[in-house]
N, C-alpha and C positions, 0 to 999 in steps of 0.2 A: 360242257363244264368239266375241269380237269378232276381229276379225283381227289377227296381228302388226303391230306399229305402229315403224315407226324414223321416229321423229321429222324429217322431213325438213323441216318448219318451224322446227322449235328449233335452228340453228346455235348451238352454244354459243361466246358470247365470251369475250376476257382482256382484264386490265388486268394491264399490266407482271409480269406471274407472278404476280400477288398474289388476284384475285379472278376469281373464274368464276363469267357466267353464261348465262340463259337468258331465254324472253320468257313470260309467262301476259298473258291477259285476266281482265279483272275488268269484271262488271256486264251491263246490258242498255240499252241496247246492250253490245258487248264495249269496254274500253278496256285497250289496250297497256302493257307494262310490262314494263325490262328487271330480273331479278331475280338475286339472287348465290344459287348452286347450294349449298347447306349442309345436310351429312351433321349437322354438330356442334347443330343445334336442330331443333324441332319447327312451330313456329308460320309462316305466311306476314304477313307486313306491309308493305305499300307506304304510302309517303307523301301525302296527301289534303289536299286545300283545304278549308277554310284551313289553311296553312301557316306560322306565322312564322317559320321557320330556314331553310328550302327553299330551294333553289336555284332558282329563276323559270325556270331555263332547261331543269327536269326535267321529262317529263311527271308529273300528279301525278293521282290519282284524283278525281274530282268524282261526289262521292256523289247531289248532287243531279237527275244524268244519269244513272243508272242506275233504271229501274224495277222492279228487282228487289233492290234494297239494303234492308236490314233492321238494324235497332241495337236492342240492349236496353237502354240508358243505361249498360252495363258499360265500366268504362274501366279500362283497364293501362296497364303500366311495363315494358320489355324493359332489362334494367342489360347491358351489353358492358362488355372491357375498354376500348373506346376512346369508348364514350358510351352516353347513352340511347335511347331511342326510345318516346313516351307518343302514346297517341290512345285511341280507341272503339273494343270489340270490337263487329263487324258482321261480316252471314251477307249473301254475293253467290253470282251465278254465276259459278265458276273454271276457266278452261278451260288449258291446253296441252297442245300437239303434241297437240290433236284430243282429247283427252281432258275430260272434264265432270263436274265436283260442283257437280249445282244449288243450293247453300246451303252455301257452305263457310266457315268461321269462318277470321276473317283481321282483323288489327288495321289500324283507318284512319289511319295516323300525322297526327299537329299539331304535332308536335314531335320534331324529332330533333336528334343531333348533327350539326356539319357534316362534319366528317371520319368517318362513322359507317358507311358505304359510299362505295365508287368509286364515283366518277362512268364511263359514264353510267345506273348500276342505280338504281332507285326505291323499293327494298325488298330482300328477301331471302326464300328459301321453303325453309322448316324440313324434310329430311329424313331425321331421325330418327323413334325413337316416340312415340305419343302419351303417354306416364307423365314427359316431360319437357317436355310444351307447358306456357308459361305463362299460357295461355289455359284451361285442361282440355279442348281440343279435338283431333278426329281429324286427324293431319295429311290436304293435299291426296293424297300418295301414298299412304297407309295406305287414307284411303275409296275409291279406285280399285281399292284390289286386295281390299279387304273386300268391296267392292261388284261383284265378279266383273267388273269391266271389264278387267283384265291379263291376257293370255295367260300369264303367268308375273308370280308375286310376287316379282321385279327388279328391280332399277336395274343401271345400269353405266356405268361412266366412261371414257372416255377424253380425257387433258387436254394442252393444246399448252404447251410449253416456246418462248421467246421471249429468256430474261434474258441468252443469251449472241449477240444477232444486234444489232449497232450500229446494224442497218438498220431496227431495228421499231419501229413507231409504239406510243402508249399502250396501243389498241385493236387486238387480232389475235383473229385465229381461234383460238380456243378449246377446238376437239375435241369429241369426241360425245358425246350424253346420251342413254342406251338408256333407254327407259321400259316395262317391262312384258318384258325378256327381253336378250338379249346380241346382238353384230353380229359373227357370225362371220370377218367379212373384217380384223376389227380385232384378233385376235390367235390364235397357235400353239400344241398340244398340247393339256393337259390345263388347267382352272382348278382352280389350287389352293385347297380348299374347306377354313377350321379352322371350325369352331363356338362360337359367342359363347359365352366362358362364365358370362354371367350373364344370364337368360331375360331378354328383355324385358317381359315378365312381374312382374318386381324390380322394385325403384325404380331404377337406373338403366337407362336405354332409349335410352340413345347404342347409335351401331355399336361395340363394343368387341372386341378381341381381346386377349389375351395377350401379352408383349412376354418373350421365352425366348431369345434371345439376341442379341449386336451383335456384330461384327465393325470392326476397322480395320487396312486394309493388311491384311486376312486373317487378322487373330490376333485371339481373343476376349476382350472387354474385361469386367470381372467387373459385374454387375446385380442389381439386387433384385427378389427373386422375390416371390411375392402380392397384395394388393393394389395394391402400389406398380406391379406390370407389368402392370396393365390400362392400355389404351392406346385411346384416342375415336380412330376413322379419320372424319378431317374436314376435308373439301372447305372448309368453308368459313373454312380459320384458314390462313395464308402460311407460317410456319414449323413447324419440332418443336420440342415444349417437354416436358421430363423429369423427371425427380427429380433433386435439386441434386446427391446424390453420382454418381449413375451418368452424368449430364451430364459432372461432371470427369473421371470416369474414362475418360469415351470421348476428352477433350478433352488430356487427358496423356497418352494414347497417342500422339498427334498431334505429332510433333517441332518446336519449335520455339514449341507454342504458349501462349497465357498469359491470365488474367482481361483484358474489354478495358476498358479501362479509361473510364470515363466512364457504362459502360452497364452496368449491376448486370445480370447475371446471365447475359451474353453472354461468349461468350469468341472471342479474336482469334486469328489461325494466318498464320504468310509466304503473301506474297498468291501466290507463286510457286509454294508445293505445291497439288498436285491431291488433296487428299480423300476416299481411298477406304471407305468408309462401308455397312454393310450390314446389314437387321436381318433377324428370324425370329420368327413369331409363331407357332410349333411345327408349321409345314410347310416349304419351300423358305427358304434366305435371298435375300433379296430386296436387289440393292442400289440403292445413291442415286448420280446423276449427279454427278459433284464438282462440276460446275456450279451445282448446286442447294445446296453447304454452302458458298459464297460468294456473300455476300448485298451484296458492297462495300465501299470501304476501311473502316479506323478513320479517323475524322476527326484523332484525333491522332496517326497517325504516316503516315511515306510508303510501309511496308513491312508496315506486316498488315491484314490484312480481317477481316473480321466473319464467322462462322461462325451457320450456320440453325440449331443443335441449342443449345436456352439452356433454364435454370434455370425451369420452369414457375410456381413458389412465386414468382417475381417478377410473373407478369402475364399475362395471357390470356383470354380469353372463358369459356374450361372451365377453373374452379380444380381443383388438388389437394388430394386433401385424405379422410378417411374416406368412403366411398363415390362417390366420383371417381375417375375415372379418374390415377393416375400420370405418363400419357403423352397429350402427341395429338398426334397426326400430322396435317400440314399439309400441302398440295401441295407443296412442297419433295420428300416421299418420291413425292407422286404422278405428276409427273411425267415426259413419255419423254424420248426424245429427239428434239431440234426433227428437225423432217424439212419442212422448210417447203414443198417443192412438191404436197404430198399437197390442200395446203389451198388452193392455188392451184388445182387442177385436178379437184378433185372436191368435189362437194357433197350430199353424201347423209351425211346426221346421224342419228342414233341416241341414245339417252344411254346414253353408255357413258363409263366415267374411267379414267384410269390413273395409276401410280404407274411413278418411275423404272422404263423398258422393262417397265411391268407393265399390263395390262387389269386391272380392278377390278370388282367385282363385288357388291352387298348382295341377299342373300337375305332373304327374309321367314321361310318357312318350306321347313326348320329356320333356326332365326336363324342364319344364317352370313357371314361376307365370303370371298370366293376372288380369288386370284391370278393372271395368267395371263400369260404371256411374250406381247409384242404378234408383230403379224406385221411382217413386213419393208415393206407398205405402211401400218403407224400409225407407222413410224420404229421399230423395232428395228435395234439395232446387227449382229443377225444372232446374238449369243450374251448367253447369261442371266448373265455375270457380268461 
């Protein structure tokens, strides 16, 4: 059995709260790449020369450098809400945080959108299941832990909060990526464990759980049960996006607030109140930093801001829709609270994520997500509500 592994080379980063990632090699020799951490897809892709959209100043893959790069003339299409991304599917060696899949499928992008990731990531690495890759490949963490290389079939997150510190650059520390089991120093009690409930096994093979009930200001807002309350927990989308009636309802509890105007499917609230907000995916409720349900003004007034919880049917990477998830959760739910000298002072990474005051946890087997109150050194406020 290989040994526990906390990622002490994968420092996970941020951009402005919006994207989190990590670093993989690709090829042989290895060649560097920072990547965005996503629960919500399957597939790994980094951008490769030639390039015509690229940004010059990114590192990019050069296939022609590696001695180990492999193409079958297969070429794909990744559709996002916010652009494409088209190249060659090709088989390299993948390595992070020590870990190795000598022939892992991963697309060589030639073409992407420019706004299609933060800068400065070069790609993205898909961790979900494989029944959702648009390559029909195993994802990188699926054949690790297939392949008996994980001490535990895990991930776990823990993610830094930045949006309320005037003082922080684009780029901050990020939080920890536990790969292959959890980092005890990173949170308290028990991890709250529900069970997917639709096998990965199904056609859908996101992380999904249940969404059973919301909270606001402590009074429960009424939601649609069944399909519509499956919910994708995914690293890699910024906000929460809902079902348009349970969105209003959570949004009319909310004194003062209203459609915002300009932005179909967002709704506005006084920039003055603080947001108490909290869901439950049929264990602990779990709540969100008001920090995180103010995302910045409305452009057209001097008195409301824009709320993270908006109308999914408007736009997103994971539509809604018959065998879709209803809900996905974005960092906004995930994560703590800033506690910024942690990050200054110690460096010892893991992957591990978190959600408002919560450690976060994907199990392989039994397919589960779990919860778990962080500890007072990942920034807990000291109590779970």
């Amino acid at each position: 059995m290989p040994p526990f592994l906390t990622v002490n080379s994968l420092p996970v980063r941020q951009r402005r709260d919006s994207s989190y990632y990590g670093t993989v090699s690709i090829g042989t020799p290895p060649q560097t790449f920072r990547v965005i951490l996503d629960t919500g897809s399957s597939d790994l892709w980094v951008k490769a020369n030639p390039c015509r959209t690229c940004d010059p100043t990114l590192p990019l893959f050069d296939p022609s450098s590696s001695i180990s790069f492999k193409t079958m003339g297969r070429r794909a299409t990744f559709h996002y809400g916010s652009g494409e991304a088209a190249g060659q599917i090709a088989f390299d060696t993948v390595t992070m945080g020590g870990l190795t899949i000598d022939s892992q499928a991963f697309l060589s992008v030639g073409q992407a959108a420019q706004d299609l990731v933060d800068e400065p990531a070069s790609g993205v690495i898909g961790l979900a299941f494989d029944g959702v890759s648009k390559m029909g490949a195993m994802p990188f963490w699926q054949a690790l832990a297939s392949g008996g290389k994980l001490v535990a079939p895990e991930m776990s997150f823990w993610l830094s909060r930045f949006i309320d510190d005037p003082q922080a650059s684009d780029n901050e520390p990020g939080g920890v990526f536990t790969l292959g089991g959890t980092n005890s120093t990173l949170f308290q009690g028990e991890i709250d464990f529900v069970d997917m409930p639709i096998s990965p096994q199904q056609s859908n093979s996101l992380w999904l759980l249940s969404m059973t009930s919301v909270t606001v200001e402590g009074e429960l807002v009424p939601i649609t049960a069944g399909k519509y309350a499956l919910s994708a927990i995914d690293t890699g989308t910024t906000l929460i996006g809902g079902p348009r009636w349970d969105v209003r309802n959570i949004w009319n509890a909310v004194p003062g607030s209203q459609p915002a105007t300009g932005i179909p499917g967002f709704w506005a609230f006084p920039c003055t109140a603080r947001v108490s907000i909290s869901f439950s995916f049929g264990g602990e409720m779990w709540p969100i930093n008001p920090a995180d349900m103010n995302i910045g003004p409305l452009p057209s007034s001097s008195s409301l801001c824009i709320g993270a919880i908006h109308d999914l049917s408007m736009g997103g990477d994971i539509v809604s829709g018959d065998g879709e998830p209803g809900w996905v959760i974005g960092v906004a739910f995930l994560v703590p609270i800033r506690h910024r000298h942690f990050f200054l002072t110690n460096v010892f990474f893991a992957l591990g994520y978190q959600q408002k005051n919560v450690y976060s946890v994907f199990r392989m087997t039994p397919p589960s997500i779990g919860f778990a109150q962080l500890s007072v050194a990942a920034g807990s406020s000291g109590s779970s509500t």
